[in-house]
BASE-448192 format. One record per residue (C-alpha): z, x, y; residue number from 1. Coordinates in steps of 0.001 Angstrom, whole numbers, always signed. Layout:
+---------+---------+---------+-------+
!      up !    east !   north ! filum !
+---------+---------+---------+-------+
!       Z !       X !       Y !   NUM !
...
+---------+---------+---------+-------+
END
This chain:
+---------+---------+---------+-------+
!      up !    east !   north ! filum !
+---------+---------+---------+-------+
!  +87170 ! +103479 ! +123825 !     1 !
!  +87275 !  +99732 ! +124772 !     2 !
!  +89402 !  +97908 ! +126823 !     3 !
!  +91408 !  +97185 ! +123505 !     4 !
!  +91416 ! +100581 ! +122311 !     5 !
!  +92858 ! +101818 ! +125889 !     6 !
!  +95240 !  +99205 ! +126081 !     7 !
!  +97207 !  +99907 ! +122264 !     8 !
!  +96174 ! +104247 ! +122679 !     9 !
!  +98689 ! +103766 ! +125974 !    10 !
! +101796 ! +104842 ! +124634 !    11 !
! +103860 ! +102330 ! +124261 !    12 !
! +108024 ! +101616 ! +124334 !    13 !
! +108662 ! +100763 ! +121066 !    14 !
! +105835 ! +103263 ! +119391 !    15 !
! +107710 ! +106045 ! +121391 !    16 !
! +110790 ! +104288 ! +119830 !    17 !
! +109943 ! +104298 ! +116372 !    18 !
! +107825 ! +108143 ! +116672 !    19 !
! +111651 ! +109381 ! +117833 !    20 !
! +113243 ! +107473 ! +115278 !    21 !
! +111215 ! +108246 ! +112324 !    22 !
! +111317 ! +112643 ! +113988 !    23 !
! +115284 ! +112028 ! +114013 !    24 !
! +115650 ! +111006 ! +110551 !    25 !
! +113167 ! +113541 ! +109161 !    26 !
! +115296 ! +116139 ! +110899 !    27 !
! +118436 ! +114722 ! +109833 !    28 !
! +120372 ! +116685 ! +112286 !    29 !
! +120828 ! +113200 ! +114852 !    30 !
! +123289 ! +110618 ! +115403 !    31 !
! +121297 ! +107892 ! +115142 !    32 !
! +122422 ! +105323 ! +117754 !    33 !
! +119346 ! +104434 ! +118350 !    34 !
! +116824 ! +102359 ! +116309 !    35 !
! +116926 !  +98883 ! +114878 !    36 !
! +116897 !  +99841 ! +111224 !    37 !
! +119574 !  +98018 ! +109682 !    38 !
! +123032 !  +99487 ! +107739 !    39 !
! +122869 ! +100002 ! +104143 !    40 !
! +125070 !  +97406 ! +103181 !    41 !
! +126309 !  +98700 !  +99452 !    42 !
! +126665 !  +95222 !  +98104 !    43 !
! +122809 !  +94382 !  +99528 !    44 !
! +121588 !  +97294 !  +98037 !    45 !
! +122849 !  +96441 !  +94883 !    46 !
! +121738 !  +92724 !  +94505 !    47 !
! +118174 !  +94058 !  +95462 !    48 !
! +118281 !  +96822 !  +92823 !    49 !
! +119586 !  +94431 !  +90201 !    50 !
! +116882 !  +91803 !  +90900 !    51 !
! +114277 !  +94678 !  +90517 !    52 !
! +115450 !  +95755 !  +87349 !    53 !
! +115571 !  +91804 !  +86489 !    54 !
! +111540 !  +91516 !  +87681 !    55 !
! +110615 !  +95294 !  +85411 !    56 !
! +111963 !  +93691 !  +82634 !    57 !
! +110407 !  +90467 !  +82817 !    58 !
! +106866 !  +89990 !  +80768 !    59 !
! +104390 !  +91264 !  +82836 !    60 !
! +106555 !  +91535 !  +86215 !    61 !
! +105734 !  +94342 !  +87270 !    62 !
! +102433 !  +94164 !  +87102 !    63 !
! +101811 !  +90552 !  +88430 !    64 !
! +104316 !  +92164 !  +91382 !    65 !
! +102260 !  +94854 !  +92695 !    66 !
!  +98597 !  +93927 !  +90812 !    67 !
!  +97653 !  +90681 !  +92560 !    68 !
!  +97194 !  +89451 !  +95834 !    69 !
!  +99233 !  +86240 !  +97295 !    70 !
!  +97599 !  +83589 !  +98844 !    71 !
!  +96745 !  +83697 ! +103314 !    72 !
! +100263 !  +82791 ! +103712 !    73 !
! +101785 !  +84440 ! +101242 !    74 !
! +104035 !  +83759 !  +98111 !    75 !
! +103693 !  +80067 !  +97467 !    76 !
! +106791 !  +79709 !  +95139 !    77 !
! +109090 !  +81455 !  +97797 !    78 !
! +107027 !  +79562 ! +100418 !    79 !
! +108123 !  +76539 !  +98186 !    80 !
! +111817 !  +77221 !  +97724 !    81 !
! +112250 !  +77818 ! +101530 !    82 !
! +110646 !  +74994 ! +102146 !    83 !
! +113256 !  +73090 !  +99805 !    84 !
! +116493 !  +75387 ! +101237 !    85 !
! +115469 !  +74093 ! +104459 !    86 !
! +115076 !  +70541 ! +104468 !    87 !
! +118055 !  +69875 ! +102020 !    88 !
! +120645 !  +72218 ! +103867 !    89 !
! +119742 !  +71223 ! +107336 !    90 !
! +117370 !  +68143 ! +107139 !    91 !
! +114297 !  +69518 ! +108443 !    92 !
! +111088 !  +67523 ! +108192 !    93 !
! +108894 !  +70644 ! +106494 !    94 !
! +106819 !  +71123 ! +103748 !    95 !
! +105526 !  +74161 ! +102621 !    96 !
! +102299 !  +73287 ! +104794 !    97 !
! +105170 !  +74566 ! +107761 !    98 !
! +105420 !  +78103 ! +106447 !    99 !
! +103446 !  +81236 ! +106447 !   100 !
! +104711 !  +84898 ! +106073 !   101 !
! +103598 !  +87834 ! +107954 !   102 !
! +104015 !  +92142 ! +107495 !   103 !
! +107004 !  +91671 ! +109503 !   104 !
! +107730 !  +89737 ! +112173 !   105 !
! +106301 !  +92334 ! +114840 !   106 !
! +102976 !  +91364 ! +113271 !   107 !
! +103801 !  +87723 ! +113370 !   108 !
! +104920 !  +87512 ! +117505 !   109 !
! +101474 !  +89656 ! +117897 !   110 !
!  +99593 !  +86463 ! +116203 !   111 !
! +101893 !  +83778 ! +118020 !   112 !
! +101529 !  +85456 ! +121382 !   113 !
!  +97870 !  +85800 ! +121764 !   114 !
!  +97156 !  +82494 ! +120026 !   115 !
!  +99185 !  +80814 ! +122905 !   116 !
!  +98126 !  +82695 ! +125986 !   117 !
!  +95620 !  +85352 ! +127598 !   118 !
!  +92456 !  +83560 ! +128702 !   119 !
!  +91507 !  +80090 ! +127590 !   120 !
!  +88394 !  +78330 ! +126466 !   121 !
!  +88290 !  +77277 ! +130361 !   122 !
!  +88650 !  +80452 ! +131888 !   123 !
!  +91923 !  +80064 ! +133006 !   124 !
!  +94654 !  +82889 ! +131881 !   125 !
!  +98093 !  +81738 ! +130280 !   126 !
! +101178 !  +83630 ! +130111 !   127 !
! +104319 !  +83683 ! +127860 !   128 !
! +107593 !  +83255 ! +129407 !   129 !
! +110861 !  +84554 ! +128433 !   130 !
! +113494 !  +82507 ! +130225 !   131 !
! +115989 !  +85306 ! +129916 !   132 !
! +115792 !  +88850 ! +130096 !   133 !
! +116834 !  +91542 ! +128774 !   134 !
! +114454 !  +91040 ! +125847 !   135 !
! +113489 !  +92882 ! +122601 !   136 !
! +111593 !  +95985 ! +123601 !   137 !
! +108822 !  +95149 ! +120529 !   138 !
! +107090 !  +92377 ! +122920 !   139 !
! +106389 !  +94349 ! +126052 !   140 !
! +102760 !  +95469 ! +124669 !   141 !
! +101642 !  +92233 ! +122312 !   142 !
!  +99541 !  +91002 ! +124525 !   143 !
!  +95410 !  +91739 ! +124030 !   144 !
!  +95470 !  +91499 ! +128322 !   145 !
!  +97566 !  +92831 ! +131209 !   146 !
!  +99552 !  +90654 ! +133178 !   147 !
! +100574 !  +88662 ! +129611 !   148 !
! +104308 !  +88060 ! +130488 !   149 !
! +106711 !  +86933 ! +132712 !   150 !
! +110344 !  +86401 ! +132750 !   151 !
! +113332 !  +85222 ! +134526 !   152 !
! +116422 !  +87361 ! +135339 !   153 !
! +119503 !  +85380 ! +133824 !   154 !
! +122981 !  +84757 ! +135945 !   155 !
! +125622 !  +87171 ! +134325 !   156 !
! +129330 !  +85632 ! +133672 !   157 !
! +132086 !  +88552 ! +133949 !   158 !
! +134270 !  +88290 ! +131138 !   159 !
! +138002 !  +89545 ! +130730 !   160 !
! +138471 !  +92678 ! +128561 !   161 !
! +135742 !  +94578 ! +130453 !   162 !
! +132902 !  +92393 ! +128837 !   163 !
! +130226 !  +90455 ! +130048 !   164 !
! +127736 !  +87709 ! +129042 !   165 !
! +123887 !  +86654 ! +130178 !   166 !
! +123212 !  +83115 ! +130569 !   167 !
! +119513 !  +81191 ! +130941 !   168 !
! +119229 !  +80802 ! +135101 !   169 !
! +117597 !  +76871 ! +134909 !   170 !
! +117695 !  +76959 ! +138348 !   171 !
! +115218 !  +79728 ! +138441 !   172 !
! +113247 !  +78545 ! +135622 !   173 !
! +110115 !  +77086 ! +137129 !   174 !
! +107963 !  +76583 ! +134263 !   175 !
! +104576 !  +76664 ! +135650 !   176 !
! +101076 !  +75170 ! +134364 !   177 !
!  +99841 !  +78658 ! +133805 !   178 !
! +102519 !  +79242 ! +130605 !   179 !
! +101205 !  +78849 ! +127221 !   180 !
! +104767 !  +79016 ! +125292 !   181 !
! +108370 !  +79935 ! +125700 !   182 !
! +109831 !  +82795 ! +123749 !   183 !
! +113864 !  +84059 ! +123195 !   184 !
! +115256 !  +85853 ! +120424 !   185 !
! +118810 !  +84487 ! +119290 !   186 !
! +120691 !  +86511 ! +118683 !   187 !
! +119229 !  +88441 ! +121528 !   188 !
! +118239 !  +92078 ! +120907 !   189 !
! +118958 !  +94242 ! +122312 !   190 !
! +122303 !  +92855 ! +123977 !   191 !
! +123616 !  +90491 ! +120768 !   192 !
! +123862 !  +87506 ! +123413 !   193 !
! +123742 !  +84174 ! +121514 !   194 !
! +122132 !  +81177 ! +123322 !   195 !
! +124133 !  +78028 ! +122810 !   196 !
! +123240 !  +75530 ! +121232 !   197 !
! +123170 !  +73221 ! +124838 !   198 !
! +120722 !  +76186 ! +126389 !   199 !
! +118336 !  +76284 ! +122933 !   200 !
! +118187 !  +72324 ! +123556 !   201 !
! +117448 !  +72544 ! +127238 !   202 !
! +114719 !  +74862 ! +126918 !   203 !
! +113169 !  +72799 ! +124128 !   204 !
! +113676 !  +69801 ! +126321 !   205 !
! +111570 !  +71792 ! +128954 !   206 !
! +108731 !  +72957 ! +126835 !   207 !
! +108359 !  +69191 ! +125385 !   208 !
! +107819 !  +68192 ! +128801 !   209 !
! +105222 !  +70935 ! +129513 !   210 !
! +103730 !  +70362 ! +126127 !   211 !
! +104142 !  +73955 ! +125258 !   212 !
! +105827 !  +75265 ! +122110 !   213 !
! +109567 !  +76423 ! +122350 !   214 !
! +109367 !  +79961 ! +120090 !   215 !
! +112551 !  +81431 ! +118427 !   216 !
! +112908 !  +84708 ! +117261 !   217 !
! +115854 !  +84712 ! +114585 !   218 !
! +115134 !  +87991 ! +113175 !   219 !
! +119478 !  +88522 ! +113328 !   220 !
! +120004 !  +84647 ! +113299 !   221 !
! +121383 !  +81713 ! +111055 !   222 !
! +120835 !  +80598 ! +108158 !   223 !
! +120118 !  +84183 ! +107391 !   224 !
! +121051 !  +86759 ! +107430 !   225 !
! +123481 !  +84957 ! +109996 !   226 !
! +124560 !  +88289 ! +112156 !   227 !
! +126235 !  +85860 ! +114519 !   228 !
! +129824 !  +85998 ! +115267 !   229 !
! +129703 !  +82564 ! +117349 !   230 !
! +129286 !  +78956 ! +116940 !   231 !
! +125408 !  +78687 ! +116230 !   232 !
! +123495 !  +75891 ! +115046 !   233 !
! +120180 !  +76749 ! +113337 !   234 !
! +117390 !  +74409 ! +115693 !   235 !
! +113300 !  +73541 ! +114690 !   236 !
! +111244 !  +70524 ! +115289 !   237 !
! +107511 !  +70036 ! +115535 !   238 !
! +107396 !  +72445 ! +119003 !   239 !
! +109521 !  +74815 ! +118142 !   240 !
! +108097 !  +77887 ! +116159 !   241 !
! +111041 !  +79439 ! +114585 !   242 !
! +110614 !  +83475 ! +113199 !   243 !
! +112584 !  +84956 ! +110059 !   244 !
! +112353 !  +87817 ! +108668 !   245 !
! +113846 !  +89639 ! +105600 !   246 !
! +114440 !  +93155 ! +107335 !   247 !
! +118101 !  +91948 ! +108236 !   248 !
! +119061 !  +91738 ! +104663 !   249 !
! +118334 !  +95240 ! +104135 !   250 !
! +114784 !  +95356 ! +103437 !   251 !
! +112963 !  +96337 ! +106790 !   252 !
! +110314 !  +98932 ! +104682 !   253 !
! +108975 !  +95780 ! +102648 !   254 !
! +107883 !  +94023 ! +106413 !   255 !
! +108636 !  +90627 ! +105601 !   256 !
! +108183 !  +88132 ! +108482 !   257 !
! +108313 !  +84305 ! +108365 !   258 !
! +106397 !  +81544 ! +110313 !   259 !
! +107875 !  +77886 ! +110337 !   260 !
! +105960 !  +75634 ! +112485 !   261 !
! +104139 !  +72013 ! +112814 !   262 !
! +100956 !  +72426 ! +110269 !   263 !
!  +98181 !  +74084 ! +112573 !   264 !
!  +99895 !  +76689 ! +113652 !   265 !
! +100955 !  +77765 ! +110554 !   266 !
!  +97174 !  +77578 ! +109093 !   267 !
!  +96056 !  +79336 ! +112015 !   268 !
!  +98786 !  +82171 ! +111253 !   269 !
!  +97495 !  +82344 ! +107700 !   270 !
!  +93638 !  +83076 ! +109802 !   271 !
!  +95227 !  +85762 ! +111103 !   272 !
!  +96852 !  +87264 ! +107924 !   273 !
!  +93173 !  +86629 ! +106127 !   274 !
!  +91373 !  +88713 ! +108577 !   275 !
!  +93707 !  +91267 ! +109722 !   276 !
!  +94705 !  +91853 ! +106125 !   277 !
!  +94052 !  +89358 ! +103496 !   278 !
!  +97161 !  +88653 ! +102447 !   279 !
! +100798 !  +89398 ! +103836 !   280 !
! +102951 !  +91485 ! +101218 !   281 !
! +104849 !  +89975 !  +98411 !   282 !
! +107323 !  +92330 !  +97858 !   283 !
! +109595 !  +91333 !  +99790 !   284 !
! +109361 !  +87394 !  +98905 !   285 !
! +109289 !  +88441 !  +94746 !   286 !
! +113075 !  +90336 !  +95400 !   287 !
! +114328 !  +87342 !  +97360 !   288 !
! +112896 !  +84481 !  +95729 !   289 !
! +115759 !  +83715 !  +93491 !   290 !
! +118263 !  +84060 !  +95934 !   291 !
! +116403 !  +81706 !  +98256 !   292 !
! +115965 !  +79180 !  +95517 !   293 !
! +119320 !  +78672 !  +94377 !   294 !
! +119956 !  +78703 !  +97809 !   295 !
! +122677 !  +82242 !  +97323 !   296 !
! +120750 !  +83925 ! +100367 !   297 !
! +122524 !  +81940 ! +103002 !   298 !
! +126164 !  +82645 ! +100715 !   299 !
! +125255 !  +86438 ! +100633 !   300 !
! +124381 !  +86521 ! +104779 !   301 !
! +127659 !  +84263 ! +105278 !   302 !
! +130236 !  +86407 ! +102709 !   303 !
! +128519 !  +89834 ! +102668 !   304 !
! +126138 !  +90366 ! +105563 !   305 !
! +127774 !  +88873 ! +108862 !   306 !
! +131179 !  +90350 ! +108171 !   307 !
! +129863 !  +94088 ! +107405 !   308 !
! +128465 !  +93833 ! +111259 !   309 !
! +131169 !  +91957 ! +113112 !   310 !
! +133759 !  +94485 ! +111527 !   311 !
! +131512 !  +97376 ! +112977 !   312 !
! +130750 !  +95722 ! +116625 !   313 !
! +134623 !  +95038 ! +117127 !   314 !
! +134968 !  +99260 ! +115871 !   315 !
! +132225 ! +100295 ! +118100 !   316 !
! +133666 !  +98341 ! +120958 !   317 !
! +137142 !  +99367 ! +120546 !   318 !
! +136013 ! +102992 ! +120167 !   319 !
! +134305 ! +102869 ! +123551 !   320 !
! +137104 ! +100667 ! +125379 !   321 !
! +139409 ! +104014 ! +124597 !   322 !
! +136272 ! +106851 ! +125083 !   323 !
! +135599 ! +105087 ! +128303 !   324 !
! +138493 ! +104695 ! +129798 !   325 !
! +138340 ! +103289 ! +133448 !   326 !
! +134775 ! +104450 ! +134130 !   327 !
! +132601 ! +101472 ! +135427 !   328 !
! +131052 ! +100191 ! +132308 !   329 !
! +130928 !  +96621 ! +131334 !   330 !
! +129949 !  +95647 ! +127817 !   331 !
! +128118 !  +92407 ! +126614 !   332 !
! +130320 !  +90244 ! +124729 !   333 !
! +129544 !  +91242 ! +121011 !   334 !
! +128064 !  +87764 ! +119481 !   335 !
! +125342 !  +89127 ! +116796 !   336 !
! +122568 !  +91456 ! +116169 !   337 !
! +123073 !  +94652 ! +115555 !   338 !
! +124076 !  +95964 ! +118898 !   339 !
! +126131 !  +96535 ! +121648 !   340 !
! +124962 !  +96571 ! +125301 !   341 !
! +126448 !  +98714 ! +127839 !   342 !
! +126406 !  +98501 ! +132005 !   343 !
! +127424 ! +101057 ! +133547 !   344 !
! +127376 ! +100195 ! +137369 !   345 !
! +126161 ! +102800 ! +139586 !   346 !
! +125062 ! +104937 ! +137044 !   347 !
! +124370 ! +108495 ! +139125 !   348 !
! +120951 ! +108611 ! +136948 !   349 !
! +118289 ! +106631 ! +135694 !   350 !
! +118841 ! +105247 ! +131798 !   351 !
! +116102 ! +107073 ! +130966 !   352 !
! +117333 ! +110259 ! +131897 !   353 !
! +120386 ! +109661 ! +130376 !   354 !
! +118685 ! +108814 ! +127049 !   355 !
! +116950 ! +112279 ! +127720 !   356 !
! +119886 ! +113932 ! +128573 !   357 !
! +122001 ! +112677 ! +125199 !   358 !
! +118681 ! +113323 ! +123264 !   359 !
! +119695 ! +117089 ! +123887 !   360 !
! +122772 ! +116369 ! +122432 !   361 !
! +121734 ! +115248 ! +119405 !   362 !
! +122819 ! +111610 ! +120064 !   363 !
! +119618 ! +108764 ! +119854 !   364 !
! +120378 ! +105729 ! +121860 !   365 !
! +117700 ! +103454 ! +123673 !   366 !
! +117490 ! +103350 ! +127507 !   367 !
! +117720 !  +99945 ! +128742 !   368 !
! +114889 !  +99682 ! +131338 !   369 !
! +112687 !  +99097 ! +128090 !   370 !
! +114163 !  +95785 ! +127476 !   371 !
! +112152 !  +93837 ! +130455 !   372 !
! +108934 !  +93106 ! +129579 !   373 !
! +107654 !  +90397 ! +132053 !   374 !
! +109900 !  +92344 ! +135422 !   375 !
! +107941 !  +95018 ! +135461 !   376 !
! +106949 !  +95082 ! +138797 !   377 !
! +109996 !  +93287 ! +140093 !   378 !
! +112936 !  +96385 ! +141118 !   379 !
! +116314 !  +95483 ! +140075 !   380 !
! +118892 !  +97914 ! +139519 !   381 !
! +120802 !  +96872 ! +137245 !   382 !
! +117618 !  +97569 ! +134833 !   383 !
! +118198 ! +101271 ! +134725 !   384 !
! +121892 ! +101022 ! +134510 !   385 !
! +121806 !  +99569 ! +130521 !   386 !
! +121453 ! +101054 ! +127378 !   387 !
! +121674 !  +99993 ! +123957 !   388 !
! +123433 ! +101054 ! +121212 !   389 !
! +123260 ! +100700 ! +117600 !   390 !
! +126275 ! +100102 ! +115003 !   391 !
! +124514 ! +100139 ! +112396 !   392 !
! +124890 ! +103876 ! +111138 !   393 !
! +127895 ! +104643 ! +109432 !   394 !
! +131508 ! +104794 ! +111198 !   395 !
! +132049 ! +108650 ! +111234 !   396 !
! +128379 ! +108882 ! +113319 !   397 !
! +128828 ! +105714 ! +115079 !   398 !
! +132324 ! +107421 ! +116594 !   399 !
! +130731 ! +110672 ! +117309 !   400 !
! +127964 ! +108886 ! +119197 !   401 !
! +130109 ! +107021 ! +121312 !   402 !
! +132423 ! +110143 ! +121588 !   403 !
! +129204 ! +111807 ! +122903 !   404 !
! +128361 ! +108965 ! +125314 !   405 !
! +131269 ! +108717 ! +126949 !   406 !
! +131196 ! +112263 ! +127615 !   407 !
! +128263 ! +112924 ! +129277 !   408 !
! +128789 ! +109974 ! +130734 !   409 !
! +131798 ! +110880 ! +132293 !   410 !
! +130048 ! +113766 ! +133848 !   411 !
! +127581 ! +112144 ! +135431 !   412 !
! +130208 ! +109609 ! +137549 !   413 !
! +132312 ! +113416 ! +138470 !   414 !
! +129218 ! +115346 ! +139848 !   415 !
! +127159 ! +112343 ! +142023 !   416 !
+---------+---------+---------+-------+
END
């Protein structure tokens, strides 16, 4: 093989991730903690099967829906009422020359990563920072080189009620010539930790004045579909690159990423999709164009969407406040995503082996040392003393899970 085809043959974190997911849910028999596919919100699922029904019956829908190809960047009249959603609701400066869509937004942080660092026309090599770690475990093996990231750790603020909350360290963040772009995920997965709005405008302050692009990842974020349960104001100019997705909404099988950025980065995104795979996908833009048009999606995400999850978070939390008892477990303040994030201090084992460990029970959660790309070969601790939970599933496995948890948990702290 090449040096490519060793690098993505490697097995990676989130392949191993998604091959025990997708085993899990074949079997059937696993309480599935574990994976970032999103609930099946009732009311979702029915606005998406209603529009369906709406596009069979139309003239020629069906056919135009799965017969002909879209465009490099995808569905122009979605494209086009984003475009319009956008700059009327929050004033934004775009056209539809700012948007492209991707097969998800894995696919699109693959295109955005290497296009802003490995080696340069010069020779030189250029890396992508992430100011704060823990980070989504889907980055750690983007990049077409080794040695493609590096992050910072962040300070963490104890919080009453057990909780606890990561903040960017800008003392430690020493931006150096050598990074091509800066990259965090609001809300952050896998701990739901919301940057605030002062931290998303000092670290576009900081990549204007390295003439780098500031790159959000609002796969769980505002305007939709607006899993945040704190203040959160939605943030692009001409260096930021800001990525959507659909997934959130209840449609991660259609793989439905989007792009907004200053003109050529969007055209050379739309490069990408042209020779990796002609076009991105319409599917997903066809069942949400109407609701993005009259401008309903960021109603539905506000009214339907948000309050499903922050319901479940404050469940799954109080569930593992009273499973947990006084064992030494902190838990990241709940502001979005689909997750909590759970610290247990001197854990007596690695969280891998305790992922292994509940594995054999039946229960699917996601050790935490994933969620560093870029400290790899820095130690710290307190990476193997995190994992990550899902609420998504529905209450009766959620409670089992943590039930489950907490148990074996609890025997690990009695028999060190």
């Amino acid at each position: 093989l090449s040096k490519f085809g060793e690098k993505f043959t490697r097995k990676a974190a989130i392949t191993e991730l998604m091959d025990d997911l997708g085993s899990a849910m074949a079997k059937g028999d696993m309480l599935m903690l574990g994976g970032g596919n999103p609930a099946h919100i009732p009311e979702m699922q029915l606005h998406f099967r209603r529009r369906m029904e709406q596009i069979l019956a139309e003239p020629r829908g069906f056919e135009s829906m799965i017969g002909n190809y879209d465009g490099t960047r995808g569905n122009e009249a979605f494209i086009e009422a984003l475009a319009v959603m956008l700059r009327e609701t929050f004033g934004w400066d775009i056209g539809p020359a700012n948007i492209a869509l991707t097969n998800g937004s894995q696919n699109a942080f693959f295109c955005l990563f290497n296009l802003f660092a490995g080696e340069m026309p010069d020779g030189s090599k250029n890396k992508i920072m992430f100011p704060l770690t823990p980070e989504y475990i889907g980055y750690a093996d983007a990049g077409l080189s080794d040695d493609f990231f590096i992050s910072r750790r962040p300070t963490i603020e104890l919080m009453d009620g057990g909780l606890f909350k990561y903040h960017v360290d800008f003392n430690a963040l020493n931006v150096g010539d050598d990074i091509g772009a800066l990259c965090v995920s609001r809300p952050t997965n896998p701990t739901g930790n919301v940057l605030t709005d002062e931290e998303i405008r000092h670290l576009d302050a900081i990549a204007q004045d390295k003439g780098i692009p500031l790159i959000i990842d609002n796969a769980y974020g505002t305007p939709f579909p607006d899993i945040i349960y704190t203040e959160a104001r939605p943030h692009w100019n001409e260096n930021t690159v800001v990525c959507m997705s659909l997934s959130k909404l209840g449609l991660p099988n259609l793989r439905t990423g989007i792009v907004i950025a200053r003109e050529e980065i969007v055209s050379a995104i739309a490069e990408f999709n042209g020779v990796l795979h002609l076009a991105p996908g319409g599917l997903g833009a066809r069942l949400a164009m109407e609701m993005v048009r009259s401008g309903e999606i960021m109603q539905i995400s506000r009214d339907i969407v948000q309050p499903y999850y922050q319901r479940k978070a404050l469940q799954t939390l109080e569930w593992f406040r009273e499973e947990l008892g006084d064992l030494p477990c902190r838990i990241h303040k709940p502001e979005g995503a689909l997750f909590l994030w759970l610290w247990f201090q001197d854990l007596p084992c690695t969280s891998r082996e305790l992922y292994e460990r509940l594995k054999t029970r039946k229960t699917l959660i996601v050790p935490g040392s994933y969620f560093f790309p870029g400290l790899e070969n820095e130690y710290w601790q307190h990476k193997h003393e995190c994992i990550r939970v899902s609420y998504a599933q529905n209450d009766e496995t959620v409670h089992q899970g943590v039930k489950v948890i907490a148990d074996e948990v609890r025997k690990l702290y009695r028999h060190q």
